[in-house]
py3Dmol code that shows the C-alpha trace and the ligand (Angstrom):
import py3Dmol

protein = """\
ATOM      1  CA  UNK A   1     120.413  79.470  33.122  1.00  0.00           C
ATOM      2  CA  UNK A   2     119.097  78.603  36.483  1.00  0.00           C
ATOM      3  CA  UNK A   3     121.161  75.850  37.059  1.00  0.00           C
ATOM      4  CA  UNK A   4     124.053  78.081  36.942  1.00  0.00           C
ATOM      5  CA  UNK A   5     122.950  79.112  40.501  1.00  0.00           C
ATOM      6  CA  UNK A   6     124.218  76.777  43.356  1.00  0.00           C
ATOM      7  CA  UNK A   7     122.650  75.418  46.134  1.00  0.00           C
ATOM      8  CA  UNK A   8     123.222  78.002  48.769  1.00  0.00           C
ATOM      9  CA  UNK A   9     122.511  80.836  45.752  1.00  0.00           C
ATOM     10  CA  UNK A  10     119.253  82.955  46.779  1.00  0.00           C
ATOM     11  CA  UNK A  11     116.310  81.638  45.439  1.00  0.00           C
ATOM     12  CA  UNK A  12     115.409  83.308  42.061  1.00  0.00           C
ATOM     13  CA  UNK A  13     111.958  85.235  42.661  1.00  0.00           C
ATOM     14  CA  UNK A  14     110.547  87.166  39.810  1.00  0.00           C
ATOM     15  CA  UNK A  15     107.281  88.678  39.584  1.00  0.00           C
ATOM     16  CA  UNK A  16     105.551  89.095  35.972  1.00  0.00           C
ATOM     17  CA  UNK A  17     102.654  91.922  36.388  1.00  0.00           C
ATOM     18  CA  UNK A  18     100.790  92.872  33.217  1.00  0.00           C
ATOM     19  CA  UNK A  19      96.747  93.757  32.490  1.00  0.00           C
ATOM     20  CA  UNK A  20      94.617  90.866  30.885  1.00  0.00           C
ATOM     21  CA  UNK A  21      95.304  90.402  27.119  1.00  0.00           C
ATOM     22  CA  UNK A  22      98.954  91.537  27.904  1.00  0.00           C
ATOM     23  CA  UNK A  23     100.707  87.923  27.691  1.00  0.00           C
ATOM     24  CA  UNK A  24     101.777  87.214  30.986  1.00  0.00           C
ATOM     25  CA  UNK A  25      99.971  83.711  31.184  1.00  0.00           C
ATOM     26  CA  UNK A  26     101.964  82.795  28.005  1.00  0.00           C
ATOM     27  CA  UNK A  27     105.110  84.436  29.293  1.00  0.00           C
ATOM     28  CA  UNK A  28     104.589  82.744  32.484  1.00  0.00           C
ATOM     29  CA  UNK A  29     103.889  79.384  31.202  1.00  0.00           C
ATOM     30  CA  UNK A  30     107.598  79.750  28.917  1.00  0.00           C
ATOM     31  CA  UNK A  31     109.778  80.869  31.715  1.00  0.00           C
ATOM     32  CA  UNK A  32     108.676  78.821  34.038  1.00  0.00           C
ATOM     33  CA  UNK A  33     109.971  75.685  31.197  1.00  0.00           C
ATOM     34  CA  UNK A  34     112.598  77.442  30.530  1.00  0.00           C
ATOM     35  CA  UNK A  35     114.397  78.740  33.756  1.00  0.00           C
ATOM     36  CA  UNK A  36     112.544  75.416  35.469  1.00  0.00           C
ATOM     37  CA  UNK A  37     111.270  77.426  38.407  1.00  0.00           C
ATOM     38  CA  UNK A  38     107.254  76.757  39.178  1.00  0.00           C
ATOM     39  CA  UNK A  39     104.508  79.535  38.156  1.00  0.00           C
ATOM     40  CA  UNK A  40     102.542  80.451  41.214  1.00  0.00           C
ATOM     41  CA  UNK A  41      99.239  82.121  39.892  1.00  0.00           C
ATOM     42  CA  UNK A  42      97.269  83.022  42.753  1.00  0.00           C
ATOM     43  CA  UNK A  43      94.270  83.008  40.784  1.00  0.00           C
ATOM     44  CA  UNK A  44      95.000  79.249  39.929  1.00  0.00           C
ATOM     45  CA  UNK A  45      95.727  78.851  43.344  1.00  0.00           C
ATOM     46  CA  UNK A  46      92.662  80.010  44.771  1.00  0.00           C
ATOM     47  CA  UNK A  47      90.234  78.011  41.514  1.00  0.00           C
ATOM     48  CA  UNK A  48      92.578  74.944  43.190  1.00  0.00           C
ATOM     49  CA  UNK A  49      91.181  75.380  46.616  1.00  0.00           C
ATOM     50  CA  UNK A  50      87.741  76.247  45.490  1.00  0.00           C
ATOM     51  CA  UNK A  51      87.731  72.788  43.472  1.00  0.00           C
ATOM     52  CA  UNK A  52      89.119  70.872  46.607  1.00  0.00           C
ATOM     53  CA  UNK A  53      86.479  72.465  48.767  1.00  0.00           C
ATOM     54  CA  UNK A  54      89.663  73.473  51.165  1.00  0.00           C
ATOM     55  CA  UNK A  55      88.946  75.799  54.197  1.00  0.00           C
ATOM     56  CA  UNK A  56      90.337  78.510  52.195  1.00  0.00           C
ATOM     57  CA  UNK A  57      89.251  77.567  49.230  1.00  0.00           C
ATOM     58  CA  UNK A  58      85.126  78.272  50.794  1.00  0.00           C
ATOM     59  CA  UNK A  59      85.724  81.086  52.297  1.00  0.00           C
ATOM     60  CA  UNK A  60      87.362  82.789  49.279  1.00  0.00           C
ATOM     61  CA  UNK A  61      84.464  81.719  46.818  1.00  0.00           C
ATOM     62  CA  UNK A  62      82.258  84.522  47.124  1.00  0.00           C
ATOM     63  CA  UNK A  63      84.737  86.777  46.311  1.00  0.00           C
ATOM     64  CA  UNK A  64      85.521  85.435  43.315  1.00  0.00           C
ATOM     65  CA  UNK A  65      82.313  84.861  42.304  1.00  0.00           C
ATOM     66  CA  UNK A  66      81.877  88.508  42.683  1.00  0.00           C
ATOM     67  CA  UNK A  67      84.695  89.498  40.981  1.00  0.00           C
ATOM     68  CA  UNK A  68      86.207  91.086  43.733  1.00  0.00           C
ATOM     69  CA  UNK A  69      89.722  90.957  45.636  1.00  0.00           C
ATOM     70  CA  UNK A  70      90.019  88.254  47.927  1.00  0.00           C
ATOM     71  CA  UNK A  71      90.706  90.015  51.139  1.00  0.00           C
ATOM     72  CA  UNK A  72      95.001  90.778  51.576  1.00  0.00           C
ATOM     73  CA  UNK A  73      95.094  88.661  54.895  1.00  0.00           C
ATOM     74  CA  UNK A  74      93.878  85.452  53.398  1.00  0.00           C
ATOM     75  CA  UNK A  75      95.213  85.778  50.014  1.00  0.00           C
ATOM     76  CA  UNK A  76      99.011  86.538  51.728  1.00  0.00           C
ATOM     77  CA  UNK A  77      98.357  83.329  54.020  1.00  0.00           C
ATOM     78  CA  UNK A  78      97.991  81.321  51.047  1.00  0.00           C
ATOM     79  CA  UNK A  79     100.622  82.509  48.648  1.00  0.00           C
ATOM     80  CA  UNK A  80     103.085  82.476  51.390  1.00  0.00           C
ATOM     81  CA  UNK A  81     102.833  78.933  52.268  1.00  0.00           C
ATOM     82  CA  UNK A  82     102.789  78.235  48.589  1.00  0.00           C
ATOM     83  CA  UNK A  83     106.247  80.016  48.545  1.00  0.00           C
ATOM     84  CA  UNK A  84     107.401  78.267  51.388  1.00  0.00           C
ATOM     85  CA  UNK A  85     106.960  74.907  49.437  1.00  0.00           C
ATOM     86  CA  UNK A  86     109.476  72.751  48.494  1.00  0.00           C
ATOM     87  CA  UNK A  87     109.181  72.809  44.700  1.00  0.00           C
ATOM     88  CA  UNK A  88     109.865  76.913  45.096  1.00  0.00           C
ATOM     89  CA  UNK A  89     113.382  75.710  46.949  1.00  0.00           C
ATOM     90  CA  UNK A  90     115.252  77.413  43.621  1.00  0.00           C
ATOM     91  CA  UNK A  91     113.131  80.692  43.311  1.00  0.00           C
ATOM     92  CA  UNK A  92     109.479  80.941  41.443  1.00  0.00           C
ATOM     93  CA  UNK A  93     107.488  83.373  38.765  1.00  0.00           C
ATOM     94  CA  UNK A  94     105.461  84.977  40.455  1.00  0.00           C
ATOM     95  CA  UNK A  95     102.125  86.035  38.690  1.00  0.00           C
ATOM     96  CA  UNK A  96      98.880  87.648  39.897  1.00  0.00           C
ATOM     97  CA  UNK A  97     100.347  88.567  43.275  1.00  0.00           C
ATOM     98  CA  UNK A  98     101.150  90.827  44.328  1.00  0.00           C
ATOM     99  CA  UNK A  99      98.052  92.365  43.358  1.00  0.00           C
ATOM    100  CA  UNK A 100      97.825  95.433  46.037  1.00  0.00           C
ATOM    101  CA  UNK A 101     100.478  97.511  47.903  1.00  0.00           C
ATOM    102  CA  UNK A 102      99.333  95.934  51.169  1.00  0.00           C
ATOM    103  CA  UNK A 103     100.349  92.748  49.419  1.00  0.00           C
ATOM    104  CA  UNK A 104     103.863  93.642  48.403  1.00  0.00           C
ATOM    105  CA  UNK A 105     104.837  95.182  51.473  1.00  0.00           C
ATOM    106  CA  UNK A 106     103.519  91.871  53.332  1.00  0.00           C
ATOM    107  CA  UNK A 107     105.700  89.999  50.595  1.00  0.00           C
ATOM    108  CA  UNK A 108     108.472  92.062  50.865  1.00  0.00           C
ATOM    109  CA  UNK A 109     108.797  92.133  54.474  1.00  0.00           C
ATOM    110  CA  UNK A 110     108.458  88.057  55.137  1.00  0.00           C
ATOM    111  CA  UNK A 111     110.733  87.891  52.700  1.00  0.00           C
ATOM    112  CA  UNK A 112     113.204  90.206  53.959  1.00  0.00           C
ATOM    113  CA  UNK A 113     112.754  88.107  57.278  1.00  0.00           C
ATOM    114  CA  UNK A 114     114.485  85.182  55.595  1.00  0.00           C
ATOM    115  CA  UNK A 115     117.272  87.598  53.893  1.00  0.00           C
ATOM    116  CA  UNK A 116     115.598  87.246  50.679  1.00  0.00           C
ATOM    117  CA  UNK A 117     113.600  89.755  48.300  1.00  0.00           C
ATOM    118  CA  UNK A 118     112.130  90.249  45.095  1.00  0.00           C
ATOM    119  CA  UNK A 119     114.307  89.949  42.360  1.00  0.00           C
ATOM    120  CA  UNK A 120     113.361  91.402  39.202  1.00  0.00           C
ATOM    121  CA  UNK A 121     109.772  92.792  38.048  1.00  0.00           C
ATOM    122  CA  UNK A 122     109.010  92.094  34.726  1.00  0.00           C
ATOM    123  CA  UNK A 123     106.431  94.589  33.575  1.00  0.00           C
ATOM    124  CA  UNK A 124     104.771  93.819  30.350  1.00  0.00           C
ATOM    125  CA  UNK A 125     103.220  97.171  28.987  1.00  0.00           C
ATOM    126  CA  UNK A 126     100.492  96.961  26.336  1.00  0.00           C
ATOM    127  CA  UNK A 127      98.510 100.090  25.748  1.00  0.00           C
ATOM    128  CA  UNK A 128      95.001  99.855  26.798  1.00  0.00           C
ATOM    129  CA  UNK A 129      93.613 100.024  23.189  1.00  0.00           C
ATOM    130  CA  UNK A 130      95.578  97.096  22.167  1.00  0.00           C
ATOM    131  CA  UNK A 131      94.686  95.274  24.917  1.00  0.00           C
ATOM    132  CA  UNK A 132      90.899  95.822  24.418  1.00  0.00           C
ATOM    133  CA  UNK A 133      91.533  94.457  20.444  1.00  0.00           C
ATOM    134  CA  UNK A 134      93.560  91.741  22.027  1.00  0.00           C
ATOM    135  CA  UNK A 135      90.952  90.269  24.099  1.00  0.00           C
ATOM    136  CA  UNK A 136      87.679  91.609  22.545  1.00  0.00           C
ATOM    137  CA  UNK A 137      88.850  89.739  19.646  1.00  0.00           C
ATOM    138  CA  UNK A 138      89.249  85.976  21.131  1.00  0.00           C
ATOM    139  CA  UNK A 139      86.451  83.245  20.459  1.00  0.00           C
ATOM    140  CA  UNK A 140      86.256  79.662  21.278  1.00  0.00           C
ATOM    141  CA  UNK A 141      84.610  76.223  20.130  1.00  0.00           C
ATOM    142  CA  UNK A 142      82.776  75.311  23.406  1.00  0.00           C
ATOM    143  CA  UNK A 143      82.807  71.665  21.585  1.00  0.00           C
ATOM    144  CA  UNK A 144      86.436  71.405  22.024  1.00  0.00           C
ATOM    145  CA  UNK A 145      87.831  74.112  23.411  1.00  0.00           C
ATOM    146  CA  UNK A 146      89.909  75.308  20.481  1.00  0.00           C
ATOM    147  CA  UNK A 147      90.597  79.275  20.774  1.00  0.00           C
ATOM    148  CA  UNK A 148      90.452  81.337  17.873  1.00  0.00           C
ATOM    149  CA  UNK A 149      91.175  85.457  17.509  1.00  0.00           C
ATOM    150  CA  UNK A 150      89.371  87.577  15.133  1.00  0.00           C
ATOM    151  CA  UNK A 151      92.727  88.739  13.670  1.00  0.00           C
ATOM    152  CA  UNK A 152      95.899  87.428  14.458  1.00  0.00           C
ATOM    153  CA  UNK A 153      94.247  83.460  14.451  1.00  0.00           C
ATOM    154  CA  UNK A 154      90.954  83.602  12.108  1.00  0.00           C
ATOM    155  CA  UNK A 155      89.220  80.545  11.477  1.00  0.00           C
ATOM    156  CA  UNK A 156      89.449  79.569   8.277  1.00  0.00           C
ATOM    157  CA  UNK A 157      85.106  79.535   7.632  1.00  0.00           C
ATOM    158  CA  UNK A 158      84.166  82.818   9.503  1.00  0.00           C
ATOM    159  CA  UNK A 159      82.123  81.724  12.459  1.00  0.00           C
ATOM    160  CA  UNK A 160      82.991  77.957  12.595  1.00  0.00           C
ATOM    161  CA  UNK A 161      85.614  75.855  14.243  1.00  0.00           C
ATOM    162  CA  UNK A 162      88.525  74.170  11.638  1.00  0.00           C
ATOM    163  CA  UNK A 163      88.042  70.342  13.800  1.00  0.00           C
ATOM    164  CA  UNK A 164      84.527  70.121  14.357  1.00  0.00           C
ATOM    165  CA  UNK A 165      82.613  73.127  12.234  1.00  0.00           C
ATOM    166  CA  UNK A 166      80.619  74.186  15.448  1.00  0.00           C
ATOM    167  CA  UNK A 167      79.586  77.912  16.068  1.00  0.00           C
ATOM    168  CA  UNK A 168      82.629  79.872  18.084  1.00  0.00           C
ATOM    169  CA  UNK A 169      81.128  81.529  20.868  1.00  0.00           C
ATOM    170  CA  UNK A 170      82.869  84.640  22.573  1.00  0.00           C
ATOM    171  CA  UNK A 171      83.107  84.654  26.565  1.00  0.00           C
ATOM    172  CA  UNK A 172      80.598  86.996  28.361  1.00  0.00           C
ATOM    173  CA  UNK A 173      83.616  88.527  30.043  1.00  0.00           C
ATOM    174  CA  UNK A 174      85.779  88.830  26.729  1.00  0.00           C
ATOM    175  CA  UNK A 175      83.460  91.501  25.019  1.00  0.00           C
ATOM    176  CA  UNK A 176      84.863  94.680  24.515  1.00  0.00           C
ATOM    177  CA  UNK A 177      82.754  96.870  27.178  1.00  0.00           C
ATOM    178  CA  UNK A 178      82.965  93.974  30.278  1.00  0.00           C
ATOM    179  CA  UNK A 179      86.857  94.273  29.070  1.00  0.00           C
ATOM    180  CA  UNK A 180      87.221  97.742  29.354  1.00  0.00           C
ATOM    181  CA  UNK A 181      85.479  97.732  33.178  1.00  0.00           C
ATOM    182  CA  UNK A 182      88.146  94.713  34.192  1.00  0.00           C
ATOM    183  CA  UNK A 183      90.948  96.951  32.976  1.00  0.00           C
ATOM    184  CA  UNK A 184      89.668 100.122  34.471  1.00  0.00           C
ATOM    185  CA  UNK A 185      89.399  98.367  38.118  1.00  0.00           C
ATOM    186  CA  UNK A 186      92.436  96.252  37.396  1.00  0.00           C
ATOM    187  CA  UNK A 187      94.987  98.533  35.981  1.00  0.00           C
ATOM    188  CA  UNK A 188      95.279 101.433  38.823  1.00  0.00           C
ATOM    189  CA  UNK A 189      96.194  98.861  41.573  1.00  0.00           C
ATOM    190  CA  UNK A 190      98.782  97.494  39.107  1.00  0.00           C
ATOM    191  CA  UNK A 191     100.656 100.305  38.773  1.00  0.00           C
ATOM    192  CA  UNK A 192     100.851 100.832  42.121  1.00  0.00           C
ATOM    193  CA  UNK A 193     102.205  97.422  42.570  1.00  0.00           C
ATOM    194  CA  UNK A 194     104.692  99.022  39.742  1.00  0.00           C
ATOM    195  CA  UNK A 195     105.258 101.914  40.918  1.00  0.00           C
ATOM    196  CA  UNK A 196     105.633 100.438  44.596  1.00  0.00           C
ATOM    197  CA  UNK A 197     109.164  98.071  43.002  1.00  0.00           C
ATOM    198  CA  UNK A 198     110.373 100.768  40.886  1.00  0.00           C
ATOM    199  CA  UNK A 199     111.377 102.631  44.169  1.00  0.00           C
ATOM    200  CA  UNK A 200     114.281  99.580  44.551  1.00  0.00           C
ATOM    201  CA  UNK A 201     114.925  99.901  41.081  1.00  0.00           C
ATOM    202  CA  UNK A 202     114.183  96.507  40.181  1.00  0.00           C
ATOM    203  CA  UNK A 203     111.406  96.856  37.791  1.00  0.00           C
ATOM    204  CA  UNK A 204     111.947  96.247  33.952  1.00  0.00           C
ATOM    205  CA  UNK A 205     108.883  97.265  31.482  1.00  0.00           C
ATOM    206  CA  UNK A 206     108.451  95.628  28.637  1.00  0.00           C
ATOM    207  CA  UNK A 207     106.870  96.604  25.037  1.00  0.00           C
ATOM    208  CA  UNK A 208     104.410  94.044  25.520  1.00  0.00           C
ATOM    209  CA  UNK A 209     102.996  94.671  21.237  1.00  0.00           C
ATOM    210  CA  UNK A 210     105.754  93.116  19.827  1.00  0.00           C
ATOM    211  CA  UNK A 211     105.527  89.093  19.016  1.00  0.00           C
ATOM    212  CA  UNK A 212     105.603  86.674  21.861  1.00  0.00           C
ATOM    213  CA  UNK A 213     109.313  84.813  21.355  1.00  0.00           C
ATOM    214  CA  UNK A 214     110.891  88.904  21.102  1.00  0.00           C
ATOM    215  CA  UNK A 215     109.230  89.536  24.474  1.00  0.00           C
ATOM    216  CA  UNK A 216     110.383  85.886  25.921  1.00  0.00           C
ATOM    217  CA  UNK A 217     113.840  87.202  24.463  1.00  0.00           C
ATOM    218  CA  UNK A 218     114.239  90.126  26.615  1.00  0.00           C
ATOM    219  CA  UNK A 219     112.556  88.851  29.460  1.00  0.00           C
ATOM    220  CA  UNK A 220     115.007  85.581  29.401  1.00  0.00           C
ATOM    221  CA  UNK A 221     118.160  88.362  29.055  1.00  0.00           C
ATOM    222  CA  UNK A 222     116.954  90.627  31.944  1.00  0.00           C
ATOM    223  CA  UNK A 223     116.804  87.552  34.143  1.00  0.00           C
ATOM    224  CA  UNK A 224     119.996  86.574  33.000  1.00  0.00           C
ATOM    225  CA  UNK A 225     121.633  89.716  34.100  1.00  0.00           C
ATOM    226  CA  UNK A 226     119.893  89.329  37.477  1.00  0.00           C
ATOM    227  CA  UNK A 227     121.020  85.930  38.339  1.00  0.00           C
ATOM    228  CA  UNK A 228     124.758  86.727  37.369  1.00  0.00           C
ATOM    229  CA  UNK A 229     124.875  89.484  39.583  1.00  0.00           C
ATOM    230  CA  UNK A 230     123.483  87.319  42.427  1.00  0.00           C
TER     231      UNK A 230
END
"""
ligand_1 = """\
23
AMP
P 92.921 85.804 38.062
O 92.892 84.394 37.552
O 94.296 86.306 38.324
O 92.085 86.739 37.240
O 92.233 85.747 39.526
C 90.921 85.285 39.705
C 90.348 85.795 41.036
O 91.130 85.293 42.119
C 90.371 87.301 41.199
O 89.249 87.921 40.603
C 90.340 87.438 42.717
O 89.042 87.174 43.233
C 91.238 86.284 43.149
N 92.652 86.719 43.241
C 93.697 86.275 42.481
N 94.851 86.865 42.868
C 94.542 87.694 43.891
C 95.291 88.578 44.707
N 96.618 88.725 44.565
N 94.625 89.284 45.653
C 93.305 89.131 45.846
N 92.529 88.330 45.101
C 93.127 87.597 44.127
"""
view = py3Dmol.view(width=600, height=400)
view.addModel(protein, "pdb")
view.setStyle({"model": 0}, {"cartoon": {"style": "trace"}})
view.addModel(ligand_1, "xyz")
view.setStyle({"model": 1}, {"stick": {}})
view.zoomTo()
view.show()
């Protein structure tokens, strides 16, 4: 649908924000095939630098080791000039930033510098319950990586992988109460983010509970409306 939009057309920036267990990664990883456009996850983009040993990539280490924010300053240095790449020339999904008001108005206004703004924001909504069930419920072979969930994707000897019968092992940060302490620190400054876009009316939210090619469906058809009326 993207190549519908001509060379001089403004670049097609969308931002996907949803809490951990709500699909984004998968939605992500589907629009960015399907509307070509690349998937800029800052938190890929900062485990990048920290594997290249970068400037950036050092200095923003300990806070991820920590858990915590990398601080806005650095974190908007880095996403911009990943923005100002070539391969985003047609537009990009945006995913894991902006993560903080500070951050959207930075976005916002560097983007407004080069006549350009935010698009659409695709907010995928999964109650907090659902997402605890989602997540709490994942396991994986640490032989060879194959991932496994308790109910939707059961292996098929309780307790053992299909290829290689080892023991499935569940990630310290996937159990249910580490889960619910990422959520309760993650969601507030989400919404904000949310509630920050819905001011220029150009958020969507999503019933993120209903099966994963439903919620590509309406995403796909939102976007569609939004690059028509370009
Ligand atoms: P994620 O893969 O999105 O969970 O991000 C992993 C880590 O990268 C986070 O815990 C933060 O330390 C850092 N990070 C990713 N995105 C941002 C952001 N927008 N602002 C600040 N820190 C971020």
């Amino acid at each position: 649908m993207n190549d519908r939009l001509g060379a001089d057309a403004p670049r097609l920036i969308i931002l996907l924000v949803g809490a951990v267990g709500a699909g984004k990664g998968t939605q992500a990883a589907i629009l960015s095939r399907e509307l070509r456009l690349p998937h800029l996850a800052s938190g890929n983009l900062f485990r990048a630098a920290m594997a290249a040993h970068t400037e950036l990539g050092d200095e923003a280490r300990g806070f991820m080791e920590r858990g915590e924010l990398v601080p806005d300053e650095m974190t908007i240095r880095m996403f911009m000039e990943e923005l100002g790449a070539s391969r985003a020339a047609r537009g990009a999904i945006l995913d894991g930033f902006p993560r903080t008001v500070g951050q959207a108005r930075a976005l916002d206004e560097t983007l407004a510098r080069q006549g350009e703004r935010i698009r659409r924001v695709i907010y995928i909504d999964v109650p907090t319950e659902d997402l605890i069930r989602r997540v709490a419920g994942r396991w994986i072979c640490l032989q060879c990586g194959t991932p496994y969930h308790e109910t939707t994707d059961p292996p098929m000897v309780d307790g053992h992988c299909n290829r290689d019968g080892s023991v499935l092992t569940q990630r310290d940060d996937d159990r249910p109460e580490v889960v619910r302490a990422r959520l309760e620190r993650q969601v507030p400054p989400m919404l904000e983010v949310v509630d920050h876009y819905q001011r220029a009316a150009i958020v969507d939210r999503l019933d993120g509970t209903r099966p994963i090619e439903e919620v590509t469906a309406e995403i796909l058809s939102r976007i569609g409306e939004t690059a028509a009326s370009a």
